[in-house]
N, C-alpha and C positions, 0 to 999 in steps of 0.2 A: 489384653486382646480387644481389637475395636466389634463392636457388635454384630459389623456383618462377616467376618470374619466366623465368628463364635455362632450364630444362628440360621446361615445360610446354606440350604441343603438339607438345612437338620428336620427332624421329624419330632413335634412338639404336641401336645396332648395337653389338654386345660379344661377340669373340671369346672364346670360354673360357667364357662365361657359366652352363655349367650346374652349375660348384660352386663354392665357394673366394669367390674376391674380387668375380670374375665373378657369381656368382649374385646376391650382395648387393648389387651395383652396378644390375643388373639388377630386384631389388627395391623398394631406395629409390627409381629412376629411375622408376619404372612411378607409384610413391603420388607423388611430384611432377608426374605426372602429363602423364610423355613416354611416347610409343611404342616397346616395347622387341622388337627382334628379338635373340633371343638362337642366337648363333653356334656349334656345338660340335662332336663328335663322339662327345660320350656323350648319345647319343638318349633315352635312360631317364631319366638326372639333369634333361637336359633339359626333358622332360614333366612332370618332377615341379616343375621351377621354374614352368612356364608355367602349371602348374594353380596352382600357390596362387596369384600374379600376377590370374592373372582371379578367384578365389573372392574376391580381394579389391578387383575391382571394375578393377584396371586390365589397358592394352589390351599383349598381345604375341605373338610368334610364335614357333617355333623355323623356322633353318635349317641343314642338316646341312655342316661347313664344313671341312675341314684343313685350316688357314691354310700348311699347307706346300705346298700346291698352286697355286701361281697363278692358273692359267684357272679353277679352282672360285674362285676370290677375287675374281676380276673380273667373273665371273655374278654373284656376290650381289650384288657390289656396283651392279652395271649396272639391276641391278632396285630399286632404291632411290631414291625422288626424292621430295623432296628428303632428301640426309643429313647431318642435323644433327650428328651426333654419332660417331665413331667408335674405339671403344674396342679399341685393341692388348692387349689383356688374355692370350691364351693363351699359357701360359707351362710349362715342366717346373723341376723340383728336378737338379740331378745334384752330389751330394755325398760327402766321402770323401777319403783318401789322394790324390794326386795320384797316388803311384805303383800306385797301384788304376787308375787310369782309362784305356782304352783311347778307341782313334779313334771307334767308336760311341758313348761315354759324352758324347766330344767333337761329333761329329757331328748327334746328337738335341738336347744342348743349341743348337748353332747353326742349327741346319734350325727348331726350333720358335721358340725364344725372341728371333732373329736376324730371321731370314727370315722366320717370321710375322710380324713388323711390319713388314721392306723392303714384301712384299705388300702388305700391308693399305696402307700409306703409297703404293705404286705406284698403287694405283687409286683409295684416296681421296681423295688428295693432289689427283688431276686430278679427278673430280666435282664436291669441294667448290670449287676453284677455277672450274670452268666455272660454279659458281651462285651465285661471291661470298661464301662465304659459310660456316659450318661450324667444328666444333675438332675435332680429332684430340688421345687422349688413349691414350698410350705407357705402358704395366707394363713398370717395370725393377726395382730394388730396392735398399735401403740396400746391398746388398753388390758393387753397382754405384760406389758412393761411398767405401765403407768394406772394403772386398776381404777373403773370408775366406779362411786357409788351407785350410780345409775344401769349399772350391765353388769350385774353381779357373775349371774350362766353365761354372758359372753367373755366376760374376762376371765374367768375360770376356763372354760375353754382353750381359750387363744393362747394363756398361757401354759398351757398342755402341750401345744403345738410347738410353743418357742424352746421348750424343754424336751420334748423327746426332739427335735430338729437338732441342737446342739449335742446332745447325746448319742447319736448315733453319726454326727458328720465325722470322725475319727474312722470308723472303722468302716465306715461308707469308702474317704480317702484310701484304705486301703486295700481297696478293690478297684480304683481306677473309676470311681462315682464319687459326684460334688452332692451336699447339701446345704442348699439354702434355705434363711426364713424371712417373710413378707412381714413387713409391723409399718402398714398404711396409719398416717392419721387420718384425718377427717378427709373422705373423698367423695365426690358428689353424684352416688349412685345409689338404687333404688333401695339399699338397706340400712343411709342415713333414715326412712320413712318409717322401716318396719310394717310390720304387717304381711300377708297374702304370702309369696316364695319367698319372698326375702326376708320372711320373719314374723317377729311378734311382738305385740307391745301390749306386755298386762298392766301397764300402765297408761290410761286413754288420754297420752298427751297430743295435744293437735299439731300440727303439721309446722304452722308458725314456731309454735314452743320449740319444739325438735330443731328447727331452725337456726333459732337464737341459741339453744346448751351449747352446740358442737361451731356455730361463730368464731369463738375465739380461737379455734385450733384453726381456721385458715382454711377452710374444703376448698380443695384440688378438684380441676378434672381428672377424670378417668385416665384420658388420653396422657395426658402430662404427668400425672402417676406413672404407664403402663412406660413411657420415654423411661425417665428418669430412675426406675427399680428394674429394667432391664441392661443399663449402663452398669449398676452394679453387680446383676448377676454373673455379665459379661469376665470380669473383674474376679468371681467368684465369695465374694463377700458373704462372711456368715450371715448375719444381721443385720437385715437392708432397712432404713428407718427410711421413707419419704413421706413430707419432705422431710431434708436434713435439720431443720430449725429444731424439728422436735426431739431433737436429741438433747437439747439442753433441759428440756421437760424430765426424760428417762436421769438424766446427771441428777437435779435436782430432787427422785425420787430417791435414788440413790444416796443422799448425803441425809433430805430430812423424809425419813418413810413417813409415809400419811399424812403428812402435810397436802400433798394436791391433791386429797383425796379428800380431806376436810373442807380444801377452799371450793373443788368440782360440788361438794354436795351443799354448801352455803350458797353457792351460785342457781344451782338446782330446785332450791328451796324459794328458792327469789323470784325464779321465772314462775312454776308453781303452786306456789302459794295462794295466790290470788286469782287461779281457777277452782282451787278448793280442792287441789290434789295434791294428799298429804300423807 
């Protein structure tokens, strides 16, 4: 099915929506011509997505959301009918030394990037089912598949997400509800940086550093992501890898485990080192 086909008309819902992967998804979703509420707790970025969205002709809202809250997760959702579409999308960075990272570096990873999608899946899981009807679409991350030394709590995470996502798409299918799962490499939005909403870094590597790790995977825009992983949603594709390159990364984790997991932290140690963070 071609994409405006599959999201035109429809009524689409996207955590995190006000920057990053979120907003773009948000964008392209709105010119194909679905209804986009977009979910956040940055009220500003937010306003700023929703203006250009309508200057450009298409229809959406803001609602103020922390997917870590439950009872706020099942208001929004309660007020939605019907929902077509419901995108897991908010996500944090937490990257670094393992022996940097404390319980709270672990705990914001897992409260945001964990448990905002149990929620979000808690409540829309049962809507869409009550209307037959519906895909649920899950942000985790190539480092969910491909585990960096460097994002110990976000790779733990994400691949949380990648595993209850395929775990319940069977019995999701039989109820007349899709799910999918998001596994972005490297894409060029505010939680490559870490830090502030987007995250944390208990390790104080500078912005350059951050730069040059994630280099070799190729950062995408936003935009060119949000294209190219809704072509596959369309599609209904379990496991949406963009881009596709990096599936030979996931192959070769698969043949030799911890091999790029050795070579990510030799490389790591390199840029590193000669700041004196070790």
């Amino acid at each position: 099915m071609d994409q405006v086909s599959y999201f035109s008309g429809k009524t689409a819902l996207i955590t995190g929506g006000a920057s990053g992967i979120g907003a773009a998804l948000a964008c392209r979703l709105a010119a194909l011509g679905a209804q986009v509420i977009i979910a956040d707790i940055q009220r500003d970025l937010a306003t700023q997505v929703v203006s250009q969205i309508q200057e450009s002709g298409g229809r959406t809202s803001f609602v103020h959301l922390d997917v870590r809250n439950f009872d706020q997760f099942f208001q929004v959702i309660s007020e939605i009918s019907p929902l077509d579409f419901l995108f897991n999308n908010a996500g944090i960075g937490v990257g670094g030394y393992f022996s940097d990272h404390n319980l709270e570096d672990w705990k914001a990873a897992i409260d945001i990037n964990l448990f905002g999608v149990i929620h979000g899946l808690q409540c829309g899981f049962q809507a869409m089912k009550r209307q037959g009807s519906g895909h649920i679409i899950n942000t985790a991350s190539m480092a969910a598949l491909v585990p960096s030394p460097a994002m110990a709590a976000y790779s733990a995470s994400k691949s949380a997400v990648v595993a209850i996502s395929k775990a319940i798409r069977p019995e999701a299918e039989s109820c007349g509800v899709r799910v999918s799962v998001l596994c972005p490499g490297a894409v060029s939005t505010p939680i490559l940086q870490g830090g502030g909403v987007s995250g944390r870094m208990p390790t104080p590597i500078p912005l350059q550093q951050q730069a040059e790790m994630f280099e070799p995977l190729g950062p995408i825009s936003a935009d060119a992501f949000a294209e190219k992983a809704l072509f596959q949603i369309a599609k209904n594709k379990e496991i949406i890898v963009v881009p596709a390159k990096l599936k030979l990364l996931w192959w070769l984790e698969r043949l030799f485990p911890s091999l790029l997991c050795r070579l990510s932290f030799k490389q790591m140690e390199k840029i590193l080192q000669p700041l004196g963070l070790k």
